[in-house]
Biopython code that builds the backbone (N, CA, C, O; Angstrom):
import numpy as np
from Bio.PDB.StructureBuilder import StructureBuilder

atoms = [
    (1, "UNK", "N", (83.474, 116.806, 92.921)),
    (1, "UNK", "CA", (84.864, 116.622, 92.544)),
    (1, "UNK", "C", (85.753, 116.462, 93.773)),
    (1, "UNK", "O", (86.604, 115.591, 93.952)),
    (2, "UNK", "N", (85.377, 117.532, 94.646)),
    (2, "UNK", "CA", (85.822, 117.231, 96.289)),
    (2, "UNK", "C", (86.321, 115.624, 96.616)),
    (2, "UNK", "O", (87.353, 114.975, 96.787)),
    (3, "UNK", "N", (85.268, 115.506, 96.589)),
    (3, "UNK", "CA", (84.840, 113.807, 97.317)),
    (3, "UNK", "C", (86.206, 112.601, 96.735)),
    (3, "UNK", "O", (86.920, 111.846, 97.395)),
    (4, "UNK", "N", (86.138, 112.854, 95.288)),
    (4, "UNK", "CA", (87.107, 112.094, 94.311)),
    (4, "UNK", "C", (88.467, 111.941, 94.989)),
    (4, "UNK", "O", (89.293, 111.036, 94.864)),
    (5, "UNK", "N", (88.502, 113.266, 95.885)),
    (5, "UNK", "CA", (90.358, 112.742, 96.440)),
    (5, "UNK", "C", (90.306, 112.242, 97.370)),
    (5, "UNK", "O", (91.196, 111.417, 97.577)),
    (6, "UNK", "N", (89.209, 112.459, 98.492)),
    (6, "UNK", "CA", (89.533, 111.756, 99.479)),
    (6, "UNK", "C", (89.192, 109.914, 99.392)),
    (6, "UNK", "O", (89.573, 109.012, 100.138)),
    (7, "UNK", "N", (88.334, 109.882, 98.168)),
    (7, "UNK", "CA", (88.873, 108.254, 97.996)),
    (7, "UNK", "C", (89.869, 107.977, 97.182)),
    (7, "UNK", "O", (90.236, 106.808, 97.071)),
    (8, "UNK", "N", (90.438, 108.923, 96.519)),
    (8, "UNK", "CA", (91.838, 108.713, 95.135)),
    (8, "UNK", "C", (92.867, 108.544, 96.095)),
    (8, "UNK", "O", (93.443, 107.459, 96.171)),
    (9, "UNK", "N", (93.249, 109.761, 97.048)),
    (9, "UNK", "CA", (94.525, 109.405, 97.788)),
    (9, "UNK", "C", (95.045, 108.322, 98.849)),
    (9, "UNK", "O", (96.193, 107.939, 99.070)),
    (10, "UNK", "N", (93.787, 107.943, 99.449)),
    (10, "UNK", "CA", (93.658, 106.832, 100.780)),
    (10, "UNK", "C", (94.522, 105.175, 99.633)),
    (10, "UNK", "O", (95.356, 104.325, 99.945)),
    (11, "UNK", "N", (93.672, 105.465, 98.222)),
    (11, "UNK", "CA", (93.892, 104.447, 97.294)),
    (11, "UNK", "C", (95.497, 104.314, 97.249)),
    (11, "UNK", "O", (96.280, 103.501, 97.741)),
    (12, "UNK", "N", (95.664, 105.555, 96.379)),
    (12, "UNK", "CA", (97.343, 104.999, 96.271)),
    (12, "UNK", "C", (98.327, 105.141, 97.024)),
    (12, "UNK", "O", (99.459, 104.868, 96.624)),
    (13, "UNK", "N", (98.095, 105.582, 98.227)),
    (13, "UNK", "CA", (98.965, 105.067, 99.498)),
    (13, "UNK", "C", (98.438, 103.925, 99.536)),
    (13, "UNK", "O", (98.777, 103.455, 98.450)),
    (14, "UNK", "N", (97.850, 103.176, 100.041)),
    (14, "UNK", "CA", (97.565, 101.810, 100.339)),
    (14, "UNK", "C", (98.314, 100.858, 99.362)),
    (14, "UNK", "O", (99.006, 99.886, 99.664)),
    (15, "UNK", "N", (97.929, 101.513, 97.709)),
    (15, "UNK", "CA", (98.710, 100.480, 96.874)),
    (15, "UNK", "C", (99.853, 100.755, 96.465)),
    (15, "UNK", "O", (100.446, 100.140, 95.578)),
    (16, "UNK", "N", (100.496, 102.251, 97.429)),
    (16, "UNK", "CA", (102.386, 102.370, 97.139)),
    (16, "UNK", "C", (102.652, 101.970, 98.398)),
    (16, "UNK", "O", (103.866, 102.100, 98.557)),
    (17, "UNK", "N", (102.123, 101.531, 99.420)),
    (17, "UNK", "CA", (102.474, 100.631, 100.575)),
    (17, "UNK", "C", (102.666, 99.356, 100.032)),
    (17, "UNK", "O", (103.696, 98.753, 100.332)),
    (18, "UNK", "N", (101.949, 98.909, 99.377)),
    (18, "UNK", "CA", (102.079, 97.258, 98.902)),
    (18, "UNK", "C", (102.880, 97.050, 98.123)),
    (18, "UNK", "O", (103.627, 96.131, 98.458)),
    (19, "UNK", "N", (103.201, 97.716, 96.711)),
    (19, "UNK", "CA", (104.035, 97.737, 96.016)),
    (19, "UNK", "C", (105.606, 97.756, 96.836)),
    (19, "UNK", "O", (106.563, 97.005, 96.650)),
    (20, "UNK", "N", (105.454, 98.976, 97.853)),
    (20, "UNK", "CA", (106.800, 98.828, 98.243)),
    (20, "UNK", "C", (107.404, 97.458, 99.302)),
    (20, "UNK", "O", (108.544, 96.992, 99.321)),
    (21, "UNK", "N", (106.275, 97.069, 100.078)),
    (21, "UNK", "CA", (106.632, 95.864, 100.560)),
    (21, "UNK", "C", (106.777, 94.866, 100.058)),
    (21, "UNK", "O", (107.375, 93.957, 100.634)),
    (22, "UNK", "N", (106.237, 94.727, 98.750)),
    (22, "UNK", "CA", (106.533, 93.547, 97.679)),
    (22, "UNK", "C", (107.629, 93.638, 97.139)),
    (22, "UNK", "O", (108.164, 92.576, 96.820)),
    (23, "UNK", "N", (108.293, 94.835, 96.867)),
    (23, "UNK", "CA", (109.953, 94.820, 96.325)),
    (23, "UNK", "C", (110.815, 94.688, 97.375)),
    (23, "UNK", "O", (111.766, 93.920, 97.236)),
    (24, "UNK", "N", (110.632, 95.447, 98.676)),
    (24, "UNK", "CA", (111.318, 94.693, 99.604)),
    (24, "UNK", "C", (111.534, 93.214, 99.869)),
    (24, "UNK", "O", (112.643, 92.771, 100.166)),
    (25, "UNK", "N", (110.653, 92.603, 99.777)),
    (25, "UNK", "CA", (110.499, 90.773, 99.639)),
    (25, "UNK", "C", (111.204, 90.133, 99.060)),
    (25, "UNK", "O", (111.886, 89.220, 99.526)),
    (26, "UNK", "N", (111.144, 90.701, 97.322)),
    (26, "UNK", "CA", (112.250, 90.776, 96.466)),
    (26, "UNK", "C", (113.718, 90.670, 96.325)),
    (26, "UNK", "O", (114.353, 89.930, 95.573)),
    (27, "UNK", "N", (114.144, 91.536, 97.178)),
    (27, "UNK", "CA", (115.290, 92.094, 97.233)),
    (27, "UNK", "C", (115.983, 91.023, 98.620)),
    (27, "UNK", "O", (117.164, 90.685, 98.546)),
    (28, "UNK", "N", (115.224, 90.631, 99.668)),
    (28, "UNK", "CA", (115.543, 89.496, 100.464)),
    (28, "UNK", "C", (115.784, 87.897, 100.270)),
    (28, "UNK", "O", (115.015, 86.980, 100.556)),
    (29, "UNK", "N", (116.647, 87.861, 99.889)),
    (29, "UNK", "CA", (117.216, 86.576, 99.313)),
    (29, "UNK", "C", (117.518, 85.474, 100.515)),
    (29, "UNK", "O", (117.795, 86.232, 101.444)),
    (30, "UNK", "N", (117.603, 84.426, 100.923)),
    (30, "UNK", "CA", (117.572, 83.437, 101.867)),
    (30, "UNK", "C", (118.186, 82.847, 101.515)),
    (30, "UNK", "O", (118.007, 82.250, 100.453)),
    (31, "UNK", "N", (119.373, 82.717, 102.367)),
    (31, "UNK", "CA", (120.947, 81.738, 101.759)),
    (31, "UNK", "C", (121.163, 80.613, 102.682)),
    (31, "UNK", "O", (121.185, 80.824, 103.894)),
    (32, "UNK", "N", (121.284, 79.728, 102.319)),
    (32, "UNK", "CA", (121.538, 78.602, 103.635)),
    (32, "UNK", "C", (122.472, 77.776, 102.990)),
    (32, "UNK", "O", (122.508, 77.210, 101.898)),
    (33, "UNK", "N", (123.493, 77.890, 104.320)),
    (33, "UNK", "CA", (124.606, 77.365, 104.097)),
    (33, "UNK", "C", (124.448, 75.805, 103.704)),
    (33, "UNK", "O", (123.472, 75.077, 103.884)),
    (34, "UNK", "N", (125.880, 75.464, 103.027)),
    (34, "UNK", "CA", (125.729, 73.863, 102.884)),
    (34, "UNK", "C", (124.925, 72.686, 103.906)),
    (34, "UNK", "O", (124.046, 71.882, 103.593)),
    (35, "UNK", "N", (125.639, 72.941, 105.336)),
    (35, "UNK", "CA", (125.498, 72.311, 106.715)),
    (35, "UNK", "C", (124.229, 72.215, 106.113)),
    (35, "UNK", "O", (123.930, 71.286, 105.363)),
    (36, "UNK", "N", (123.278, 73.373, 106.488)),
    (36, "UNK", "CA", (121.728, 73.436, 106.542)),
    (36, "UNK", "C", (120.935, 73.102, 105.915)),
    (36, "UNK", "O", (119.777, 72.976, 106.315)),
    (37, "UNK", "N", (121.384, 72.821, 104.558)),
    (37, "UNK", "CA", (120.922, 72.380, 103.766)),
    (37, "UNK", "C", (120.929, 70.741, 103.716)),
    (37, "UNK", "O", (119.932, 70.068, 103.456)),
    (38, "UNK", "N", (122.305, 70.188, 104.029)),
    (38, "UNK", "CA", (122.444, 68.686, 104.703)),
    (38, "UNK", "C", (121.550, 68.474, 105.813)),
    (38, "UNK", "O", (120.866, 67.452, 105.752)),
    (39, "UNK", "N", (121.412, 69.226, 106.817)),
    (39, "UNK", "CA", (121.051, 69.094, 108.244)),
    (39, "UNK", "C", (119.454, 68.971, 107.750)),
    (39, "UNK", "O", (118.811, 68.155, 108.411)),
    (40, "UNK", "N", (118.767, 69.614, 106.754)),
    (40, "UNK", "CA", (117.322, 69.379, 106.473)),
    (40, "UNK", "C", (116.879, 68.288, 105.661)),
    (40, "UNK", "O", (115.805, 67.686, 105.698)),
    (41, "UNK", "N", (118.194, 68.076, 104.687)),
    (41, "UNK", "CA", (117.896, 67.027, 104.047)),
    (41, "UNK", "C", (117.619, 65.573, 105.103)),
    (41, "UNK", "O", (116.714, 64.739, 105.114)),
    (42, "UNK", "N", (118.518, 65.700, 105.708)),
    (42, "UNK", "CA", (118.310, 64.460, 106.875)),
    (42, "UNK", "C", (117.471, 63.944, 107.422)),
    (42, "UNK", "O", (117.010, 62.804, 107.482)),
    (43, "UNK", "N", (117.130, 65.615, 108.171)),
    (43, "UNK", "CA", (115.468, 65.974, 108.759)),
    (43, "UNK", "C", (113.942, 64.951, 107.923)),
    (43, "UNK", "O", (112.971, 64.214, 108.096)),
    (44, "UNK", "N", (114.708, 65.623, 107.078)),
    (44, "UNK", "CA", (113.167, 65.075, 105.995)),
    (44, "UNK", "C", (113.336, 63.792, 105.411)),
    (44, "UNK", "O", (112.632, 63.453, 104.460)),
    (45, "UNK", "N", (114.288, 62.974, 105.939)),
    (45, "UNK", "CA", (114.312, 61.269, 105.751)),
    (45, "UNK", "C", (114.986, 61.303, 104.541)),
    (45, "UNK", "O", (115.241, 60.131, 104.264)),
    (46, "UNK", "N", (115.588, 62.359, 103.302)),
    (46, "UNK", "CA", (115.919, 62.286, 101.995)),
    (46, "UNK", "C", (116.728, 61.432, 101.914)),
    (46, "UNK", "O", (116.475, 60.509, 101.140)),
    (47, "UNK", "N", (117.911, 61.409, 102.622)),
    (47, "UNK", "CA", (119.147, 60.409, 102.893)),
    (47, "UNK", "C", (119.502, 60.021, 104.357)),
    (47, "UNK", "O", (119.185, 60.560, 105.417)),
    (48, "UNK", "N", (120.375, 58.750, 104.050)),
    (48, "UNK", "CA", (120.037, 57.786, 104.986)),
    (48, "UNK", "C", (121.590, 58.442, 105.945)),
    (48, "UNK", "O", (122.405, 59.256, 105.512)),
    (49, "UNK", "N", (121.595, 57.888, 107.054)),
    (49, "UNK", "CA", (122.454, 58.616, 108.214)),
    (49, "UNK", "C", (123.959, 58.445, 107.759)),
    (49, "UNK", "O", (124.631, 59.472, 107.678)),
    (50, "UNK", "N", (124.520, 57.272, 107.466)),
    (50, "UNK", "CA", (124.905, 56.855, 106.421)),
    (50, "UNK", "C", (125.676, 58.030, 105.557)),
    (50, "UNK", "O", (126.795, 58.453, 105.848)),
    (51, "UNK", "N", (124.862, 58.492, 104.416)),
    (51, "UNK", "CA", (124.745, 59.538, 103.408)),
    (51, "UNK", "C", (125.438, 60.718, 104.186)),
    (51, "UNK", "O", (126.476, 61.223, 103.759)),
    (52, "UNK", "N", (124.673, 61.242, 105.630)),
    (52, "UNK", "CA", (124.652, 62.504, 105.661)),
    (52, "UNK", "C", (125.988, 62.611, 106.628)),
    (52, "UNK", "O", (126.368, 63.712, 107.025)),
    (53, "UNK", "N", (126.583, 61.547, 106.931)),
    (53, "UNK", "CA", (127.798, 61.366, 107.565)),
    (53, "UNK", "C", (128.801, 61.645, 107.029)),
    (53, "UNK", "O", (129.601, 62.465, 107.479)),
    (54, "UNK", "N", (128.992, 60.775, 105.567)),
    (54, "UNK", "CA", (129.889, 61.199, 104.685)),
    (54, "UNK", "C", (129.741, 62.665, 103.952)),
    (54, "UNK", "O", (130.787, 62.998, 103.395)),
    (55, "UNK", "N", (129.101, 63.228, 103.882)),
    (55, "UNK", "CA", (128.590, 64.366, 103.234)),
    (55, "UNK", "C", (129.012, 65.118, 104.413)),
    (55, "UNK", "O", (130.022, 65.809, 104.286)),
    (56, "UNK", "N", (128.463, 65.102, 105.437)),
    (56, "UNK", "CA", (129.322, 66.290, 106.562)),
    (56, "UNK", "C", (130.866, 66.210, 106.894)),
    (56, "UNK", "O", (131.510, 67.202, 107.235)),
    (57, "UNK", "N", (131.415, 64.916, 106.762)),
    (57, "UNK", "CA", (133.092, 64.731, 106.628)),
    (57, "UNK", "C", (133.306, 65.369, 105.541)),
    (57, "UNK", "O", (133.939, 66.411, 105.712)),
    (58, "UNK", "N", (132.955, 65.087, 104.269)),
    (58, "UNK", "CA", (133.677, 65.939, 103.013)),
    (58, "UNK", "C", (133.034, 67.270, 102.896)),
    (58, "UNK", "O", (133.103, 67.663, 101.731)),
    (59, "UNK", "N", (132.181, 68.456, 104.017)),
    (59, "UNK", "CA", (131.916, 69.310, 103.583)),
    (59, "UNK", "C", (133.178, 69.711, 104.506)),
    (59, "UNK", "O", (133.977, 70.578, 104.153)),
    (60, "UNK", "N", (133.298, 68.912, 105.876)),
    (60, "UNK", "CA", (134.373, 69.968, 106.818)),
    (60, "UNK", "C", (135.465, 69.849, 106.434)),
    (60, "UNK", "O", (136.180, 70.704, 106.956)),
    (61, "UNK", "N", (136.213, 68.946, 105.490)),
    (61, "UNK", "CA", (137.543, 68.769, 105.179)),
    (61, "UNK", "C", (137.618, 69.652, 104.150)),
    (61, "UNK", "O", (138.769, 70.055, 103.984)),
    (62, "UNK", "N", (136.695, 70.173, 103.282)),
    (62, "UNK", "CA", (136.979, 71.323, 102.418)),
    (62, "UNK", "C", (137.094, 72.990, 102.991)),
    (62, "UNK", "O", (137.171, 74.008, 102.303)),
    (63, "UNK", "N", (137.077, 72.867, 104.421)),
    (63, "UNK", "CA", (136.965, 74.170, 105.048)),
    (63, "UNK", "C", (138.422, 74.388, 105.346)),
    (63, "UNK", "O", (138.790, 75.422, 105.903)),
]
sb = StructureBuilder()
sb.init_structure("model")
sb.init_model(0)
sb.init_chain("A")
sb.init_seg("    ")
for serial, (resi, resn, name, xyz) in enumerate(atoms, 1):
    if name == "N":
        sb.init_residue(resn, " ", resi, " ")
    sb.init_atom(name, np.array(xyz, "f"), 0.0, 1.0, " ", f" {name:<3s}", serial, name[0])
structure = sb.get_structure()
């Protein structure tokens, strides 16, 4: 019966370590501003220079 805890407890620390780093993850949300979101679109060829010109004039005139 001994034996049973020292593999029961090693267990659920390990899996209330994981659990808790998985709700932390959760709870970290990743916000990216307009700019950055233009500035990647660009990056990745989506729209043409063109596009991302006018789109950065009408994001700064709304500031």
């Amino acid at each position: 019966m001994m034996m049973w805890w020292w593999i029961l407890i090693p267990v659920v620390l390990v899996l209330g370590l994981f659990l808790y780093n998985g709700r932390n993850r959760q709870n970290t949300v990743k916000r990216e501003n307009p700019t950055g979101i233009l500035d990647n679109r660009f990056a990745k060829g989506e729209i043409s220079k063109e596009e991302y010109e006018e789109q950065k004039r009408t994001l700064n005139t709304k500031n």
